[in-house]
ChimeraX commands (.cxc) that place a marker at each C-alpha (Angstrom):
marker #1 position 105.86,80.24,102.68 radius 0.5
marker #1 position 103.71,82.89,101.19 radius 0.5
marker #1 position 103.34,83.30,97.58 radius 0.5
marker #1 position 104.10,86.25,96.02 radius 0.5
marker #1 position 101.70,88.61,93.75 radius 0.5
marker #1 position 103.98,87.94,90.56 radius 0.5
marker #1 position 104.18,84.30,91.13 radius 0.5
marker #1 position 100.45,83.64,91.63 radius 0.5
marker #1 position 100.45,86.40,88.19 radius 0.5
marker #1 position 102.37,83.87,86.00 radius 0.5
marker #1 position 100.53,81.09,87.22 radius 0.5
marker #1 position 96.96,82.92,86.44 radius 0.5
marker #1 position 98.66,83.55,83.00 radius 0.5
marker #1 position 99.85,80.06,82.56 radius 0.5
marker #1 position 96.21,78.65,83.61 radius 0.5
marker #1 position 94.43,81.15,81.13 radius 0.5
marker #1 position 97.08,80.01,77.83 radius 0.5
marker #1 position 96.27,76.33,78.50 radius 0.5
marker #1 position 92.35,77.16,78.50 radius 0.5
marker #1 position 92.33,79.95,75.63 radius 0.5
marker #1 position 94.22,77.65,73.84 radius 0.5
marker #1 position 92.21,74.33,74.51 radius 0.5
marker #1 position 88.60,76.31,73.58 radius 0.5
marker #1 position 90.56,78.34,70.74 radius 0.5
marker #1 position 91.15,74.66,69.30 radius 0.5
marker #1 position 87.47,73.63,70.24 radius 0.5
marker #1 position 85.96,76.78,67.77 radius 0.5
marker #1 position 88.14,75.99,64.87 radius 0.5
marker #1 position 87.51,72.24,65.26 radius 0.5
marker #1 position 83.93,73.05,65.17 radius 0.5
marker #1 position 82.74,72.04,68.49 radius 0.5
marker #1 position 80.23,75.30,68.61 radius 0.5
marker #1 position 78.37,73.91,65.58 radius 0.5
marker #1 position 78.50,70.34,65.59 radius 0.5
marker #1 position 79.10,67.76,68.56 radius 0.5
marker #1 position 80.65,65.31,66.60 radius 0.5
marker #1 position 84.13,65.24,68.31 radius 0.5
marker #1 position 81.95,65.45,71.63 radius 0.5
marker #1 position 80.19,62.28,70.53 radius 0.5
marker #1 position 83.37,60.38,69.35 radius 0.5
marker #1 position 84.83,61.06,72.86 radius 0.5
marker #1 position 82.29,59.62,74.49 radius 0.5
marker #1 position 81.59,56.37,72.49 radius 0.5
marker #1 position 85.35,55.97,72.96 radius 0.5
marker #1 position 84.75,56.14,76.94 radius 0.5
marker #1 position 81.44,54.37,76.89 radius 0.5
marker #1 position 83.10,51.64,75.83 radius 0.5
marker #1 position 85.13,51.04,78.73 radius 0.5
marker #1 position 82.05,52.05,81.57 radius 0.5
marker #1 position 80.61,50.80,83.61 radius 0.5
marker #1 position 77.79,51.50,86.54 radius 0.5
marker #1 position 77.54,55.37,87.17 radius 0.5
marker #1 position 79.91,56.26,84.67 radius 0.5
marker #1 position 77.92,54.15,82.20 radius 0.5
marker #1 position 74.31,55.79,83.08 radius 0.5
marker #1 position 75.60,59.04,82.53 radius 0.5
marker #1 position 77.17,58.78,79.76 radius 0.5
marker #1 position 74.27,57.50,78.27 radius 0.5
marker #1 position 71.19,59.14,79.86 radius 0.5
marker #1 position 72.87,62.94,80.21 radius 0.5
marker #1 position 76.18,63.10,77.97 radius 0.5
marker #1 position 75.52,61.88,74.42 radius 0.5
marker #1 position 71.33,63.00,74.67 radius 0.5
marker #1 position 72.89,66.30,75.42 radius 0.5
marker #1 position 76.18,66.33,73.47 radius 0.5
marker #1 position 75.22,69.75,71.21 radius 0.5
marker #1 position 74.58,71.64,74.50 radius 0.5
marker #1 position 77.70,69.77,76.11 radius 0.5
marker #1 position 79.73,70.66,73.08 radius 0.5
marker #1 position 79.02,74.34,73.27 radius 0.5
marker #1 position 79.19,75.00,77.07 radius 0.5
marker #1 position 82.87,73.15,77.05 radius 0.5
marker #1 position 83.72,75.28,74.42 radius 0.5
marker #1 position 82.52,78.41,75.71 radius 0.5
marker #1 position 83.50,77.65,79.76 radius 0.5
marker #1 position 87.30,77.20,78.29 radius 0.5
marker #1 position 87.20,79.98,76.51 radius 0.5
marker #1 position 85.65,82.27,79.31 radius 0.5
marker #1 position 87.80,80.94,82.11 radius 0.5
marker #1 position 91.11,81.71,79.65 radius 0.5
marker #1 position 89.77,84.76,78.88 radius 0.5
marker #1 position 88.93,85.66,83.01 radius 0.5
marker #1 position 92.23,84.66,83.82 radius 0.5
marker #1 position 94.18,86.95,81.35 radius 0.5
marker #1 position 91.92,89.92,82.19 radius 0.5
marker #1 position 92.21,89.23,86.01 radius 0.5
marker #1 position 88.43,89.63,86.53 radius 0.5
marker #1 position 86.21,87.20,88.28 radius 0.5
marker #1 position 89.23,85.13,88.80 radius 0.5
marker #1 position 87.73,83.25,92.03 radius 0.5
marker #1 position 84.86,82.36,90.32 radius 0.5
marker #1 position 86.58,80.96,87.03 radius 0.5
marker #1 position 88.79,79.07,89.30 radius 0.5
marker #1 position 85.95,76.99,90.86 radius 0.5
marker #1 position 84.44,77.00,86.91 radius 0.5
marker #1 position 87.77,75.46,85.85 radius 0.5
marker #1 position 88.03,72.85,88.80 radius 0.5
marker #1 position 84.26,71.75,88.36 radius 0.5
marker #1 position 85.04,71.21,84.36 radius 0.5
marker #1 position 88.30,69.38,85.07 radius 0.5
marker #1 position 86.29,66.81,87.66 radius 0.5
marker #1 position 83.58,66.74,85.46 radius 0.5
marker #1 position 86.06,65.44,82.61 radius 0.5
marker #1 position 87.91,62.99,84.28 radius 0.5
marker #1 position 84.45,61.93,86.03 radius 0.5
marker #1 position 83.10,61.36,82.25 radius 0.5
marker #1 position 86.12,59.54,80.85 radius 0.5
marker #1 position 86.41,57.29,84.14 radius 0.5
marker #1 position 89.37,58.61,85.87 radius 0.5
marker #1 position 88.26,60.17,88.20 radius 0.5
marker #1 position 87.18,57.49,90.46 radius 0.5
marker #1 position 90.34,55.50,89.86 radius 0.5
marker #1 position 94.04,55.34,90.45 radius 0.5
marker #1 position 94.16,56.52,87.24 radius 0.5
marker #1 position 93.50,59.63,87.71 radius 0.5
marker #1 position 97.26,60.04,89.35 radius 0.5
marker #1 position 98.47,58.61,86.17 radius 0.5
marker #1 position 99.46,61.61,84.85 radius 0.5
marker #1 position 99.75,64.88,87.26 radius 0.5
marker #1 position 98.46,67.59,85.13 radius 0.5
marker #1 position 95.21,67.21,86.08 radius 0.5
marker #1 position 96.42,67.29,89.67 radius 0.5
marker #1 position 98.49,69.65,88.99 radius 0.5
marker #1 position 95.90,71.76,87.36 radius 0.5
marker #1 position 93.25,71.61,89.73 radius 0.5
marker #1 position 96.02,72.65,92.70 radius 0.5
marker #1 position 96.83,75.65,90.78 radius 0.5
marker #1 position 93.29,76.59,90.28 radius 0.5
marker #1 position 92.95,75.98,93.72 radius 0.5
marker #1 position 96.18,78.14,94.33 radius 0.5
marker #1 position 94.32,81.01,92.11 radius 0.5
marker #1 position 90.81,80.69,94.24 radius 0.5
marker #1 position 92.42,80.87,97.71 radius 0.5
marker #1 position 94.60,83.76,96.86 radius 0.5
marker #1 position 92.18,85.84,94.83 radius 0.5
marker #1 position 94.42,85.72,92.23 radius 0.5
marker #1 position 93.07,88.76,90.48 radius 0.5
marker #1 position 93.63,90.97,92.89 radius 0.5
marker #1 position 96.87,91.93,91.51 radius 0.5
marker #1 position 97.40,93.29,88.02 radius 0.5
marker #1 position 93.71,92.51,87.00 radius 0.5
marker #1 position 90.05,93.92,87.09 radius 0.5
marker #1 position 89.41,92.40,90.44 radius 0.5
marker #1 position 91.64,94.50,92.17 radius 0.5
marker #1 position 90.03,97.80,90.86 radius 0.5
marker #1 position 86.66,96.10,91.89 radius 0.5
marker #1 position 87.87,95.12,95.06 radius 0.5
marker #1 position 88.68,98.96,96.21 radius 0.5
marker #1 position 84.92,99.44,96.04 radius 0.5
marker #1 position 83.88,96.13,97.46 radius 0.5
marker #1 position 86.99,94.76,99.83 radius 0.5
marker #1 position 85.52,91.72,101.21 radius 0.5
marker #1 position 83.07,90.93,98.65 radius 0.5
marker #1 position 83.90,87.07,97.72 radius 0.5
marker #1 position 83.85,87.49,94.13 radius 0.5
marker #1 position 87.10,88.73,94.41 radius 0.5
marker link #1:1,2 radius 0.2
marker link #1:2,3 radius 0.2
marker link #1:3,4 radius 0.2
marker link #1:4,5 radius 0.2
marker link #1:5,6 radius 0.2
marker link #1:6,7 radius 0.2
marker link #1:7,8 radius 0.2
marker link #1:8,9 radius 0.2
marker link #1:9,10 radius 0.2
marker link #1:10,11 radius 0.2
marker link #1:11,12 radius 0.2
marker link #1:12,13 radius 0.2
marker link #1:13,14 radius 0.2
marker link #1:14,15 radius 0.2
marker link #1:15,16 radius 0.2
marker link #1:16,17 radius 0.2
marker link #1:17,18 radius 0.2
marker link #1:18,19 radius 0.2
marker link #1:19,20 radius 0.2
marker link #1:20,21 radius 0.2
marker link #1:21,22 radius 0.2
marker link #1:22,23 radius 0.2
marker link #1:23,24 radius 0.2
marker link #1:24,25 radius 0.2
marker link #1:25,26 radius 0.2
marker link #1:26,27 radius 0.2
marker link #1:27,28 radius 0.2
marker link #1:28,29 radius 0.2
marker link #1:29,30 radius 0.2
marker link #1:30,31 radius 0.2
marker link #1:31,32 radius 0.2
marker link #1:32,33 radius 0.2
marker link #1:33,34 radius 0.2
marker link #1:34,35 radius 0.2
marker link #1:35,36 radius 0.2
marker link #1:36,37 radius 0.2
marker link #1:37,38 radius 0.2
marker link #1:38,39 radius 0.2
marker link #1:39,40 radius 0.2
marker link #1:40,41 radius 0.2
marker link #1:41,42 radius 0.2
marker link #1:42,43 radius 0.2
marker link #1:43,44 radius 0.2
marker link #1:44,45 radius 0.2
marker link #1:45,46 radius 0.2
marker link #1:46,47 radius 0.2
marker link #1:47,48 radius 0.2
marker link #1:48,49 radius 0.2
marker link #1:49,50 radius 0.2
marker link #1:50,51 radius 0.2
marker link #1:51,52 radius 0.2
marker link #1:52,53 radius 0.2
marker link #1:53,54 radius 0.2
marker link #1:54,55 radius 0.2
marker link #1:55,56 radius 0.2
marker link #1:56,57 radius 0.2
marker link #1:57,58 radius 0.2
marker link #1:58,59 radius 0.2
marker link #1:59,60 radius 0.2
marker link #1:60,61 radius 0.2
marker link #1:61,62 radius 0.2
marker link #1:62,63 radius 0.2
marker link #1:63,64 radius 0.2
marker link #1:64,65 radius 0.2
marker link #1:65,66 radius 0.2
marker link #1:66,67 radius 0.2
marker link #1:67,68 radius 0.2
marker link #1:68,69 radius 0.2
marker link #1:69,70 radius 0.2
marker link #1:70,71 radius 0.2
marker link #1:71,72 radius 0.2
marker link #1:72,73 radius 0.2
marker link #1:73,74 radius 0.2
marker link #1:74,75 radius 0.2
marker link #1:75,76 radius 0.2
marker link #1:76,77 radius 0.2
marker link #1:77,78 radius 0.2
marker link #1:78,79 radius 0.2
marker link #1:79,80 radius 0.2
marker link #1:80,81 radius 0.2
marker link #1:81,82 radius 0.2
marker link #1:82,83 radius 0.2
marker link #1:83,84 radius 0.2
marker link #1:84,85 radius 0.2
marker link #1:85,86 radius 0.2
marker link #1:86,87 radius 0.2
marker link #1:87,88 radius 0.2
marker link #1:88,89 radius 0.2
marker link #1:89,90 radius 0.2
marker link #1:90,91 radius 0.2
marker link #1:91,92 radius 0.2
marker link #1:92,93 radius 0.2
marker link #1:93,94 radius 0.2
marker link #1:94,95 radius 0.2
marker link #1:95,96 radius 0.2
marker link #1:96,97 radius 0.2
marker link #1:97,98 radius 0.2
marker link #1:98,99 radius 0.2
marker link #1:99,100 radius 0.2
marker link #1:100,101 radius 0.2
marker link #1:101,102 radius 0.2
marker link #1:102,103 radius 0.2
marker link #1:103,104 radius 0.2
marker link #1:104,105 radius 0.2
marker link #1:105,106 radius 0.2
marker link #1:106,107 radius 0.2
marker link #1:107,108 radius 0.2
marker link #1:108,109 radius 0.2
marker link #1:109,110 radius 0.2
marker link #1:110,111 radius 0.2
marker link #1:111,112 radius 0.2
marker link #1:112,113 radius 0.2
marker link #1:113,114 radius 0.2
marker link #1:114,115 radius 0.2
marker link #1:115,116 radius 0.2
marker link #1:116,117 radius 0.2
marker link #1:117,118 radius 0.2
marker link #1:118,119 radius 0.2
marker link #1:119,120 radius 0.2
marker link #1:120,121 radius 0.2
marker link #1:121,122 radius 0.2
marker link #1:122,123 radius 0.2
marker link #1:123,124 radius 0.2
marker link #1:124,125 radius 0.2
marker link #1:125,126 radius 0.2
marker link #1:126,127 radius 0.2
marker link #1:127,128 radius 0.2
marker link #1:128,129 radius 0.2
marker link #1:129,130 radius 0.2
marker link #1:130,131 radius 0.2
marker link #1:131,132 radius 0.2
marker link #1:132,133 radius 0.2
marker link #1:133,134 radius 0.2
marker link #1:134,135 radius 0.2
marker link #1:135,136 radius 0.2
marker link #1:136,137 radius 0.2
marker link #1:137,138 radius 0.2
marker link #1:138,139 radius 0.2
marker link #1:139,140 radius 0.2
marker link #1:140,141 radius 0.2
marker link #1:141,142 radius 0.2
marker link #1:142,143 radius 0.2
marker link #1:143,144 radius 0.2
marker link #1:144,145 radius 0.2
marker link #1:145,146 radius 0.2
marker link #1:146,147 radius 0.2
marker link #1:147,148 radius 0.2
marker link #1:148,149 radius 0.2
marker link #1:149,150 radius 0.2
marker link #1:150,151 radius 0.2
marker link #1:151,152 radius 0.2
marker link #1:152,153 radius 0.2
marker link #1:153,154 radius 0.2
marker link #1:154,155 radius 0.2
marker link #1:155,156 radius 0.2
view
């Protein structure tokens, strides 16, 4: 079964509400000028790690939290912002999967059962998945206008 352009459409439009709406949250809570709530979220994981998880929540996560805390904030915002305008929609896709691994890799999921505990991060990285194998902005977005000029150009 082939997808359709307007199906893979609402599901770029559902992805890009759920990440607007997650870094929308992440400005007015502050997370661009303070990494408090950063830092909170990780002492609450660190205190369950162990081994990698552990190291790296020490040595890269909380020494870097203000950089963290701003490139979270930012990459959600971009990717939900992408996704609405249709533009660089393969790209965001892989952006959106790497920051969804990276989470559940940070708060110890990841590497666990636990991870299928609840499906929407499953769910979330299929659909980004969905979005990057179909070059889901090649219908009603920028991508398709740049993809007359450039047709096989991966970006899009």
């Amino acid at each position: 079964m082939k997808l359709s352009n307007v199906q893979i459409f609402i599901l770029r439009l559902a992805v890009a509400g759920l990440f607007l709406y997650t870094g929308i949250m992440k400005i007015k809570a502050g997370w661009l000028v303070s990494p408090d709530n950063l830092i909170g979220s990780l002492a609450s994981y660190k205190e369950h790690a162990a081994g990698f998880q552990l190291t790296y929540i020490e040595r890269v996560a909380i020494p870097l939290a203000g950089l963290w805390s701003k490139l979270i904030t930012i990459g959600e915002t971009a990717v939900g912002i992408s996704m609405v305008l249709g533009l660089l929609v393969r790209f965001s896709s892989l952006v959106g999967i790497f920051m969804l691994l990276n989470f559940h890799l940070i708060n110890g999921n990841l590497l666990s059962l636990d991870f299928f505990s609840t499906p929407w991060a499953g769910l979330l990285i299929a659909v980004l998945l969905v979005l990057f194998l179909s070059c889901g902005g090649r219908w009603a977005g920028v991508d398709a206008l740049a993809a007359k000029s450039r047709p096989k150009s991966v970006l899009w």
